[in-house]
N, C-alpha and C positions, 0 to 999 in steps of 0.2 A: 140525619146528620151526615155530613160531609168530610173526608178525613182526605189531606196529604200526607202522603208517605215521599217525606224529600232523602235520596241515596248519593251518596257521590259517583256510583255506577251502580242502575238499578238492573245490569244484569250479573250482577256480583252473588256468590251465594247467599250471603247475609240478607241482600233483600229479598231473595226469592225464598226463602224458611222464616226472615221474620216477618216479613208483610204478604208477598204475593200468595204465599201457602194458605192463609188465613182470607183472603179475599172471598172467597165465594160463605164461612160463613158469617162474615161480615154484612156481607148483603144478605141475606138471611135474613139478621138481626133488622135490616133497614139503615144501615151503613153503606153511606157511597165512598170505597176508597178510590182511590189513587196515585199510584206509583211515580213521580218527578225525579229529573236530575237538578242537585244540589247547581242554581244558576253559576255565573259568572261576574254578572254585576246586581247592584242593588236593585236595579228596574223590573230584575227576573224575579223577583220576592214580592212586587207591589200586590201583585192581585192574590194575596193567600188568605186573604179579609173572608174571600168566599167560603172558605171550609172553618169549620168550628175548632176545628184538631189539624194540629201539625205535629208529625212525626218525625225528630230527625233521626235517620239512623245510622249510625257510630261515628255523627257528624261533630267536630268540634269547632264552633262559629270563630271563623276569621273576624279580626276588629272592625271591618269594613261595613260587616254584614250584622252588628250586633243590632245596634238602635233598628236598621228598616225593619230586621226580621220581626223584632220584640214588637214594633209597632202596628204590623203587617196581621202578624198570628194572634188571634182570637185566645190559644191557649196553643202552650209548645209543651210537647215531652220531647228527650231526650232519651233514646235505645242505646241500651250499648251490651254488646254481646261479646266482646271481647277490653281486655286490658288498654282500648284506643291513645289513651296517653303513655302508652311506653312502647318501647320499641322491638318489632318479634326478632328472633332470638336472642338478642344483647337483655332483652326486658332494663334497659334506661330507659331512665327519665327523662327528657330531654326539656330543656329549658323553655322551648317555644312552646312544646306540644303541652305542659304544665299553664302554661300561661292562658290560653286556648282554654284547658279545662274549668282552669276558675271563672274565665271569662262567662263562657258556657251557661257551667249550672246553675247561675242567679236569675237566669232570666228563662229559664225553664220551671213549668208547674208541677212537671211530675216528673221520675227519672224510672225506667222499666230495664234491672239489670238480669243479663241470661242465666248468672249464678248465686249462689250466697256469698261467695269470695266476694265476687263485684261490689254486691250491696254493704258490706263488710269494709271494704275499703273506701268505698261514696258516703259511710255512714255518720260523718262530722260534718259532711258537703253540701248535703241537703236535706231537707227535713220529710220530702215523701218520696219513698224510694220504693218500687215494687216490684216484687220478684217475679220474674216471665221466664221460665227455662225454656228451653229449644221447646220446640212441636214437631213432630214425626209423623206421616201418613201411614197409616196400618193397615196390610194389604189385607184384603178379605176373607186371602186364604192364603194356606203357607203350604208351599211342596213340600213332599213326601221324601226326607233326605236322604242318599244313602251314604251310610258310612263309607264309601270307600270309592273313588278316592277322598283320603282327607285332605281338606285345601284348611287355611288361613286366613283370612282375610286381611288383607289394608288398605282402606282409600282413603286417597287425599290428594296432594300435589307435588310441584316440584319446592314451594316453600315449607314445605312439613315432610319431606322425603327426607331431610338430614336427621332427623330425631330418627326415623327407624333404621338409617344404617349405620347409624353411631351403635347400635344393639345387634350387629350382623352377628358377632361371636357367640353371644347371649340364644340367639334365633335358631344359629348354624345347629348348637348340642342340642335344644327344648325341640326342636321338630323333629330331631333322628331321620330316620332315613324314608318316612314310610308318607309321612305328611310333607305338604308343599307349601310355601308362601304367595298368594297371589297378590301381585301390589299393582294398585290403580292407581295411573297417575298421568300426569301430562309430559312426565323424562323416565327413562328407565332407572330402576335404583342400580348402587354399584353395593352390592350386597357377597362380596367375595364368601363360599363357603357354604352359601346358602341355599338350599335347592328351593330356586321363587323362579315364577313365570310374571312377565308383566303384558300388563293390557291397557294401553290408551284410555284413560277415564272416557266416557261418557254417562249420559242417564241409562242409555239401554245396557251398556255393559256392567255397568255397576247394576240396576236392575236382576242382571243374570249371574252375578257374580254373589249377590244378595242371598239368591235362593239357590244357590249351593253349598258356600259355607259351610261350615261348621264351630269356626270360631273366629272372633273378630277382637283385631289389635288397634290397642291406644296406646302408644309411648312414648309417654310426653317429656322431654326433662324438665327438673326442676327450677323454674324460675319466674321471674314475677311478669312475664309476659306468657308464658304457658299456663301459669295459675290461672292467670284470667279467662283462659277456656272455657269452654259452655258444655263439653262433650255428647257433641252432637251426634258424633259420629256412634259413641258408642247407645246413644239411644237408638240410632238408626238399626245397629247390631238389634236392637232389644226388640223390637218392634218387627222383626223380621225373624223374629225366635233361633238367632243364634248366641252362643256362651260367647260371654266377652270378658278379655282378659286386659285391664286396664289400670293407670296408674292410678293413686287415688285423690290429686289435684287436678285442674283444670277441667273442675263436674264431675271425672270420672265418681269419686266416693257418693257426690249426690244423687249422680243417676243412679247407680246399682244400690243406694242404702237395703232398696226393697227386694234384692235379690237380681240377680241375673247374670253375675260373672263372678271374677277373682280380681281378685285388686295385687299387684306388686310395687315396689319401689327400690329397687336397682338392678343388675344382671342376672342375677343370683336369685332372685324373685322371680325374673321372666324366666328365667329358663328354667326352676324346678314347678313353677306354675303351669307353664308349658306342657311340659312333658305328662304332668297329672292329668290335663284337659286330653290329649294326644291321645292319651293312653285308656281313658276310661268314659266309654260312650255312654254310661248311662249317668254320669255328673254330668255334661254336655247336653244331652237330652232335656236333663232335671233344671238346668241354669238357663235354655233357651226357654221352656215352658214361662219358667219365674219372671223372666224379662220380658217377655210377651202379654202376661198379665198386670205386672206393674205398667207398661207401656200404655197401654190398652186404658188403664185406669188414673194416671196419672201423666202423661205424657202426650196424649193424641191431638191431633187439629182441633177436635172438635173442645176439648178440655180447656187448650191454649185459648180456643177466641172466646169461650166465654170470660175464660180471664184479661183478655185483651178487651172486648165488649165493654167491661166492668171499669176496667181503667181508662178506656177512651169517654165513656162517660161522667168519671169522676172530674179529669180534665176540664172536660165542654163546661161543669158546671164552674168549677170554679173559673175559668175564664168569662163566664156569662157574669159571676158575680161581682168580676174586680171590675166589665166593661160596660155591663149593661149592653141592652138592646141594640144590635148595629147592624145598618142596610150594607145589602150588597150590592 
């Protein structure tokens, strides 16, 4: 079986944790994917006849592109890993991006959302919807940590750096004097009062920044475009056996249901959360263990593409039953 995976930038994270991550055991399975940029005209859609599965993902079809696409694809799913019909931080609505949505999922077989929230909200929209939470690589071994110095973890960007210094006050009291903040990112944060170091995201520094830790931040505010989060991040925390202190929408509450951090929901949360973690390395210890094992068990590459297997197969069929037999 033959699968595209069309991105509107397939070096974007999204693709490389929802598809690329998953490729090698894809082929495994006897899955041939492959990764596309979402074309520009309808001519760049004609030849998708060849693959059995098309993946869009967190693609919402322009009117241009509805009929060749629908004509073109054998069977479409639609991925969506985040809230794509609203807007990040405002989380509106907006009138076109709504319109786009409905256009969308009629002509899609299947829909694969990152959380429950998602499917929760697609759940009047279409009638097969299935749940695909993030996938996490689990390193084979985990360093040997020391307590001291304590660092903190954040990475992200410079479009999710405003959520963590709107919490600088929150940050400044829960770490005291003894713990640090390290924030990965692509700008510095302006985190007045807080004693944080920053370092240029990369794979390699995050990599190294991964296995020191000791405890890793999600602080999401609350709204309908942060809901929509998949909290990837804080499985990445799990998966890497550090305590994550997390809010409890946008995933956070789904990933840890099975243990591996604290959950907060406003200042006051973070910072006496905080300080507990800070303070007591054997809670820390016991919540990186527990998220390690849930990760391990419910979360890894290998967990995700059978569930991905199972759903790209379900597709291929029903697109084989609504078209029957077709050459390429």
């Amino acid at each position: 079986m033959k699968v595209c995976f069309l991105s509107l930038d397939p070096s974007e994270a999204s693709a490389r944790t929802r598809a690329e991550a998953l490729f090698p055991a894809l082929r495994e399975a006897g899955i041939q994917p492959e990764l596309r940029r979402w074309p520009k005209s309808a001519e760049g859609l004609s030849d998708l006849g060849e693959f059995e599965v098309v993946v869009l993902l967190r693609i919402l079809v322009p009117r241009w592109a509805l009929v060749p696409l629908r004509r073109a694809a054998r069977s479409l799913i639609l991925d969506v890993d985040d809230a794509v019909w609203r807007r990040p931080a405002s989380g509106r609505q907006p009138l076109r991006l709504r319109r786009r949505l409905l256009r969308t999922l009629p002509i899609t077989d299947l829909v694969t959302c990152g959380s429950a929230y998602l499917r929760e909200a697609l759940r009047t929209r279409h009638p097969r919807l299935r749940l695909l939470p993030p996938a996490v690589a689990l390193p084979l071994q985990l360093p040997a940590r020391e307590e001291e110095p304590l660092e903190v973890l954040w990475t992200g960007s410079r479009a999710t750096l405003p959520y963590l210094e709107a919490r600088a006050e929150a940050l400044a009291s829960g770490l005291g004097s003894e713990a640090t903040l390290v924030v990965l990112a692509d700008r510095a944060p302006e985190l007045p009062g807080v004693r944080a170091r920053y370092e240029p995201w990369s794979p390699e520094v995050e990599a190294q920044a991964l296995g020191r830790a000791q405890i890793g931040l999600y602080p999401l505010p609350r709204d309908p475009w942060s809901e929509g989060k998949c909290a990837f991040k804080v499985r990445l925390y799990m998966a890497h056996g550090i305590a994550s202190l997390a809010v409890p929408w946008g995933g956070g509450g789904e990933a840890l249901a099975e243990g591996g951090g604290l959950l907060f929901e406003d200042d006051a949360g973070l910072e006496s959360q905080l300080r507990r973690l800070c303070g007591d390395p054997a809670l820390r210890a016991r919540l990186g263990r527990e998220g390690r094992a849930s990760a391990a068990a419910q979360g890894s590459l290998e967990v995700r593409a059978a569930s991905l297997i199972r759903i790209l197969r379900e597709s291929a069929a029903i697109g084989a039953r609504r078209d029957g037999p077709r050459s390429t």
